[in-house]
MMTF fields as JSON, N, C-alpha, C and O atoms, coordinates in Angstrom:
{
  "mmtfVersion": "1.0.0",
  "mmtfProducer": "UNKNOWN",
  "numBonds": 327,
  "numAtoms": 328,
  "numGroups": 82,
  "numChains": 1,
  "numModels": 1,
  "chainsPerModel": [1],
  "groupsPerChain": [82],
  "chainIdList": ["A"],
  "bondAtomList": [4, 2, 8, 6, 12, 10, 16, 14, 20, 18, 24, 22, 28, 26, 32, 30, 36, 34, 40, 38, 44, 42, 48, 46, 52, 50, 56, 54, 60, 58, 64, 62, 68, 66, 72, 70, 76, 74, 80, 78, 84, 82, 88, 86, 92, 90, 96, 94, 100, 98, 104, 102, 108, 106, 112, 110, 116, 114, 120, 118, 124, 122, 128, 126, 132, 130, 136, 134, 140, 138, 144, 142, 148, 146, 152, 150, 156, 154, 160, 158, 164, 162, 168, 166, 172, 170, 176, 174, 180, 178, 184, 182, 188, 186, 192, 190, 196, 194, 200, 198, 204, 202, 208, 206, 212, 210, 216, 214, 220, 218, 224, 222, 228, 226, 232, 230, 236, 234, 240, 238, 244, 242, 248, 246, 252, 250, 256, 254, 260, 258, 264, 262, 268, 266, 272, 270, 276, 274, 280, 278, 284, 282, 288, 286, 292, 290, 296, 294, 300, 298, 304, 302, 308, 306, 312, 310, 316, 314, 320, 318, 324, 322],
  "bondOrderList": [1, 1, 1, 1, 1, 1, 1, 1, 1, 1, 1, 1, 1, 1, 1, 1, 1, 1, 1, 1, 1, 1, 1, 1, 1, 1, 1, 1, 1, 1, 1, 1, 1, 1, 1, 1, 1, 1, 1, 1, 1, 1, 1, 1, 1, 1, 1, 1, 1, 1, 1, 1, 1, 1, 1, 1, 1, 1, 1, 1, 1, 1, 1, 1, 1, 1, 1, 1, 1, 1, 1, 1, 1, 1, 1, 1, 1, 1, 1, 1, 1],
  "groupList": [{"groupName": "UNK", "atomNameList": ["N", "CA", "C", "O"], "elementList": ["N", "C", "C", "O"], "formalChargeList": [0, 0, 0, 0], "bondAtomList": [1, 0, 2, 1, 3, 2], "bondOrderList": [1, 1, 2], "singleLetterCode": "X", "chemCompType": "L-PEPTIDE LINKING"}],
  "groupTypeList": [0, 0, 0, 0, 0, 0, 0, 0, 0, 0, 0, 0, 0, 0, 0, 0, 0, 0, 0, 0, 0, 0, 0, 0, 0, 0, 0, 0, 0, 0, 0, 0, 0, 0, 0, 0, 0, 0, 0, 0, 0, 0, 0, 0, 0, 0, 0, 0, 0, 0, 0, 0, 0, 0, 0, 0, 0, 0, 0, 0, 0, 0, 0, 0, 0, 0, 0, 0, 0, 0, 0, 0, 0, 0, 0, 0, 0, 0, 0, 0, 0, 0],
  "groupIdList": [1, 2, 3, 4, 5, 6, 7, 8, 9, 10, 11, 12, 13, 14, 15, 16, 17, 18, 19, 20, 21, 22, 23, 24, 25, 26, 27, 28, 29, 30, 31, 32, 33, 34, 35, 36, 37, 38, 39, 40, 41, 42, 43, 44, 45, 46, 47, 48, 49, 50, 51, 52, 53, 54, 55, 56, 57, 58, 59, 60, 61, 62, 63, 64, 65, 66, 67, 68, 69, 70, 71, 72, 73, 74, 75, 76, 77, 78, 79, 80, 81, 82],
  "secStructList": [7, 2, 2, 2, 2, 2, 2, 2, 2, 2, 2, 2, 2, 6, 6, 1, 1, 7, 3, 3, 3, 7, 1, 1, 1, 7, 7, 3, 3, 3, 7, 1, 6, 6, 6, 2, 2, 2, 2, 6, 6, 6, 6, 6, 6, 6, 6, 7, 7, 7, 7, 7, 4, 4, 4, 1, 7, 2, 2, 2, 2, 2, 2, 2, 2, 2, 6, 6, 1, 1, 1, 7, 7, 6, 6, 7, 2, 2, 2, 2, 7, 7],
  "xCoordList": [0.826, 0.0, 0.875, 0.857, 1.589, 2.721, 3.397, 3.448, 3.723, 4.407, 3.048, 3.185, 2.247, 1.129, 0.929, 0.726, 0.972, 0.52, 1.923, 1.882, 3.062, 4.495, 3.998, 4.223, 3.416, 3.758, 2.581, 2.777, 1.28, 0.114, 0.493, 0.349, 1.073, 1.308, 2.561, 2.403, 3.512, 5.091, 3.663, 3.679, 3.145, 2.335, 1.225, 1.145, 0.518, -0.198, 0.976, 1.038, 1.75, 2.205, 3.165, 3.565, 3.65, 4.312, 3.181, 3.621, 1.777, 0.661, 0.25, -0.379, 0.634, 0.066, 0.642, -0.039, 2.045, 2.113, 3.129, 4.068, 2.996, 3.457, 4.428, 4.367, 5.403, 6.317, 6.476, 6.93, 6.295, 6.76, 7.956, 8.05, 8.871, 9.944, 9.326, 8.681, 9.649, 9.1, 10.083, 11.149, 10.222, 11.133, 10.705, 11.013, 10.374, 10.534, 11.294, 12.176, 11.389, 11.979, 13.269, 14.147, 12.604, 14.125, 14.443, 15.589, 13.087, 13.049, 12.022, 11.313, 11.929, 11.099, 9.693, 9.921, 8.5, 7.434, 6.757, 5.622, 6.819, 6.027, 4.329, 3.983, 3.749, 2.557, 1.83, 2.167, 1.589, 1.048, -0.651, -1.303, -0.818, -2.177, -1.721, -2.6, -0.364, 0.336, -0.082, -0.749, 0.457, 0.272, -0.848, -0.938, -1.905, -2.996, -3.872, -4.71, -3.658, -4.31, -3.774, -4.335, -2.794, -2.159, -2.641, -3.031, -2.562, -3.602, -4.783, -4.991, -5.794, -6.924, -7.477, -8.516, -6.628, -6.301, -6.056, -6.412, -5.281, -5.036, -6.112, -6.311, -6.749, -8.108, -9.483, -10.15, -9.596, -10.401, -10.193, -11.1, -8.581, -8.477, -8.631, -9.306, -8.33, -7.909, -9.51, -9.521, -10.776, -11.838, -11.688, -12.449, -10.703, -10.646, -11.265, -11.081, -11.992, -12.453, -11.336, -10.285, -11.444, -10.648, -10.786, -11.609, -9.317, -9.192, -7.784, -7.317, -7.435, -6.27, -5.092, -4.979, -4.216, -2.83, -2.829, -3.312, -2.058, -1.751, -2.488, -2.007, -3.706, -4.413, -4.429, -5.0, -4.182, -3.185, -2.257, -1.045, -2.825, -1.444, -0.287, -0.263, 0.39, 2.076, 2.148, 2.854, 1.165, 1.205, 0.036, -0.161, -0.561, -1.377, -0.617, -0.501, -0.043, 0.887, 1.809, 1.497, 2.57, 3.674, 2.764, 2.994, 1.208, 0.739, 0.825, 1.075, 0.595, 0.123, 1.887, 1.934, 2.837, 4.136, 4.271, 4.489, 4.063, 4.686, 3.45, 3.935, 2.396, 1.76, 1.776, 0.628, 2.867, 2.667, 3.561, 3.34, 4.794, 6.123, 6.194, 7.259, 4.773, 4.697, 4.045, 4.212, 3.308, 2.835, 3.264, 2.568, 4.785, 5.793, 5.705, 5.973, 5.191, 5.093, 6.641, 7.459, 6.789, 7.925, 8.106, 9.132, 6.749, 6.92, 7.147, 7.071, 7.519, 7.373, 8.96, 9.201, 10.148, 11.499, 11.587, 12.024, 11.103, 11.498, 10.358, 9.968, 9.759, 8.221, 8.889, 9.057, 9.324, 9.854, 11.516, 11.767, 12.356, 13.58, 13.677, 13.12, 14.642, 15.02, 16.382, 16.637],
  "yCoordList": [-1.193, 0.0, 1.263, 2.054, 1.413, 2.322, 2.687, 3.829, 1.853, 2.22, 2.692, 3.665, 2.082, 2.762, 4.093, 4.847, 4.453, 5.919, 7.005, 8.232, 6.241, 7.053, 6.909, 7.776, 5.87, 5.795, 6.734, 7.345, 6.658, 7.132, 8.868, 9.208, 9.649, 10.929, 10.866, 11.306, 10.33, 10.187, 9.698, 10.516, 9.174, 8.319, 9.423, 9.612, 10.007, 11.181, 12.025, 11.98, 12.668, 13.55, 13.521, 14.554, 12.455, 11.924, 11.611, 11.062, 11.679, 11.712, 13.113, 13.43, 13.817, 15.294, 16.176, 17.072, 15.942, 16.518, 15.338, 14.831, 15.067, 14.474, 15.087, 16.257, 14.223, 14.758, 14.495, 13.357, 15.105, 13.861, 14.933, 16.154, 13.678, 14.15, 13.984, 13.007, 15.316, 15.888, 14.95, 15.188, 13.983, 13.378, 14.053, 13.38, 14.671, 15.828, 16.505, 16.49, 17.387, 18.455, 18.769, 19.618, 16.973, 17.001, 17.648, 17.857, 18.008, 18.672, 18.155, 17.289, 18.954, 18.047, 19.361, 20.568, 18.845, 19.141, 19.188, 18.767, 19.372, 19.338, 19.396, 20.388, 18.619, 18.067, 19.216, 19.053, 19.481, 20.459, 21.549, 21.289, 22.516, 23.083, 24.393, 25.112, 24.631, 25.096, 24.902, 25.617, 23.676, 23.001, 22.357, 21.948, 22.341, 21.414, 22.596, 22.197, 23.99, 24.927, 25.506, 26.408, 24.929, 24.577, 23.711, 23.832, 22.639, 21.405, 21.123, 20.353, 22.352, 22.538, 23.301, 23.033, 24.374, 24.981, 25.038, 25.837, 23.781, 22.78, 21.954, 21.579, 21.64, 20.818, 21.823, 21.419, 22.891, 23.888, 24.442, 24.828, 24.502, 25.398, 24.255, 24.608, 23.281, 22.241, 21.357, 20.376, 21.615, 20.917, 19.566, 18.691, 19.14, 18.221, 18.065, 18.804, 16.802, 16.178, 16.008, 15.512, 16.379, 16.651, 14.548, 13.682, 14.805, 13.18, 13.816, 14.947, 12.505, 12.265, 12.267, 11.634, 13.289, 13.462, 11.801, 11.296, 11.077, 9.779, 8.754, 7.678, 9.119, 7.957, 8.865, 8.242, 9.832, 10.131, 9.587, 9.728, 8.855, 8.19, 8.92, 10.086, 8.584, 9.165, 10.215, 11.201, 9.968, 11.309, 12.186, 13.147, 12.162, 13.361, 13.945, 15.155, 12.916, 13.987, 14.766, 15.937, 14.365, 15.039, 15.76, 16.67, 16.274, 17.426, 18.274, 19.455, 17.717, 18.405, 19.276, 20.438, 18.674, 18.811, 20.191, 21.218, 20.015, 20.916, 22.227, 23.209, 22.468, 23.381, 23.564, 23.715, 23.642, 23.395, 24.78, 25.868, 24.257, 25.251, 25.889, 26.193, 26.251, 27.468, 28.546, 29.763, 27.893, 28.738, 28.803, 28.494, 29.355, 29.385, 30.821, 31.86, 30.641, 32.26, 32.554, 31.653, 33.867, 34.021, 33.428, 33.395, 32.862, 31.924, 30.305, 29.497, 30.211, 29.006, 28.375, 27.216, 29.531, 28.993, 28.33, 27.211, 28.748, 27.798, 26.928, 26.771, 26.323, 25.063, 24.163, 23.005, 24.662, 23.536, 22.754, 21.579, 23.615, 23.084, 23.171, 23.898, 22.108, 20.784, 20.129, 19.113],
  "zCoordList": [0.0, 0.0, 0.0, -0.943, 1.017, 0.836, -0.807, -1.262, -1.297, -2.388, -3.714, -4.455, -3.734, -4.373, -4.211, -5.162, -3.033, -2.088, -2.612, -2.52, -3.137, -3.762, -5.418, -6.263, -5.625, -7.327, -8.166, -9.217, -7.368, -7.774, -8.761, -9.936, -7.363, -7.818, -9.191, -10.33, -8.752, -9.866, -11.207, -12.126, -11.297, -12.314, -12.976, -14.189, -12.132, -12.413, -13.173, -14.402, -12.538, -13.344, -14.15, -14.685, -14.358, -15.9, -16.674, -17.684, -16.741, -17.624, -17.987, -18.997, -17.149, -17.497, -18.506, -19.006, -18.885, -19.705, -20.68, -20.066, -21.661, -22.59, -23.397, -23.776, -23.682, -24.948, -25.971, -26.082, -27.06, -28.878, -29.401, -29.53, -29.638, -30.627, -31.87, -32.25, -32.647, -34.118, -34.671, -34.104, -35.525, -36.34, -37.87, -38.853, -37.976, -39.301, -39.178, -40.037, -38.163, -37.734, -36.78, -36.626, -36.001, -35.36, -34.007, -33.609, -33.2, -31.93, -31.563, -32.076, -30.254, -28.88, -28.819, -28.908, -28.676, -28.187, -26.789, -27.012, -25.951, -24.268, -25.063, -25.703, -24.946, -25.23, -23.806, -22.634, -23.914, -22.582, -23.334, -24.345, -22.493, -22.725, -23.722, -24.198, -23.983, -25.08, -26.296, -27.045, -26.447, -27.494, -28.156, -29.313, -26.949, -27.202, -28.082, -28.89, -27.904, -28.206, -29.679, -30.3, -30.027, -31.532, -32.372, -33.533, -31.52, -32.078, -32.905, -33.843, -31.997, -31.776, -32.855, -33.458, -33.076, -33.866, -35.653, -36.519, -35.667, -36.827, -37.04, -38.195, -36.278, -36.186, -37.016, -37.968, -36.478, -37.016, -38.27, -39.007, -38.608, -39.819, -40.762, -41.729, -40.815, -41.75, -41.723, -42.467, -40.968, -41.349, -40.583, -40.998, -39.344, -39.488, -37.576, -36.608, -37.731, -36.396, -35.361, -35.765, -34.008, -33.154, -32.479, -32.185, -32.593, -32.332, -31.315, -31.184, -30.731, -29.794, -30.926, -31.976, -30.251, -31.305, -31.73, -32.743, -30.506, -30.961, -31.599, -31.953, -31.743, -32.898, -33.94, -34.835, -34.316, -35.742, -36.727, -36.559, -37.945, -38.551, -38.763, -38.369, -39.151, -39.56, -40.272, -40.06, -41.438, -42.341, -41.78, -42.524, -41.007, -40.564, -39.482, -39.291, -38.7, -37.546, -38.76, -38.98, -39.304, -40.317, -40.581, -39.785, -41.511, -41.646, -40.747, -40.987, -39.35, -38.012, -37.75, -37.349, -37.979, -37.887, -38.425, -37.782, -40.06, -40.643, -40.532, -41.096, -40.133, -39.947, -38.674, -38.258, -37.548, -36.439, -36.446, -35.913, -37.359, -37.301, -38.342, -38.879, -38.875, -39.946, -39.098, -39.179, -38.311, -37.227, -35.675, -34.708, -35.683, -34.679, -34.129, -34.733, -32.615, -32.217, -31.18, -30.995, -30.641, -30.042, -28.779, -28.1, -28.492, -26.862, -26.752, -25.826, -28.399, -28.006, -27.942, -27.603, -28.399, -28.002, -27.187, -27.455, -25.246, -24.59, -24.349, -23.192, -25.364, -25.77, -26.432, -26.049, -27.501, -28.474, -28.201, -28.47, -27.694, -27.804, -26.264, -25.441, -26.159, -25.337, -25.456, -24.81]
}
């Protein structure tokens, strides 16, 4: 029971914010409420149904990729790189 009562929180918050390495691009993402609002974003302009990044195939994240970092604002230096 004890060790449940340590792992629960460490476990929670390595879920809260997620990371994906861009292998297009070659840098790191913090999956966070940042980003989710980028996402969301790409979801609206592009017509497309808001699904979970990760059940995204390969070539729609790579869309999601390259319109991600066409639309690069000045806060996101310390967002993206890692």
């Amino acid at each position: 029971m004890l060790a449940i009562a340590f792992l629960v929180p460490a476990m929670t918050t390595a879920c809260a914010t997620r990371g994906y390495q861009d292998p297009y691009y070659n840098d790191y993402h913090r999956w966070d409420r940042h980003e989710t609002v980028y996402y969301r974003q790409w979801t609206n302009e592009n017509r497309r149904e808001y699904r979970d990044f990760r059940r995204l195939n390969h070539d729609e994240q790579k869309e999601y990729w390259t319109w991600r970092h066409s639309h690069h604002d000045d806060h996101d230096h310390e967002h993206d790189h890692h």
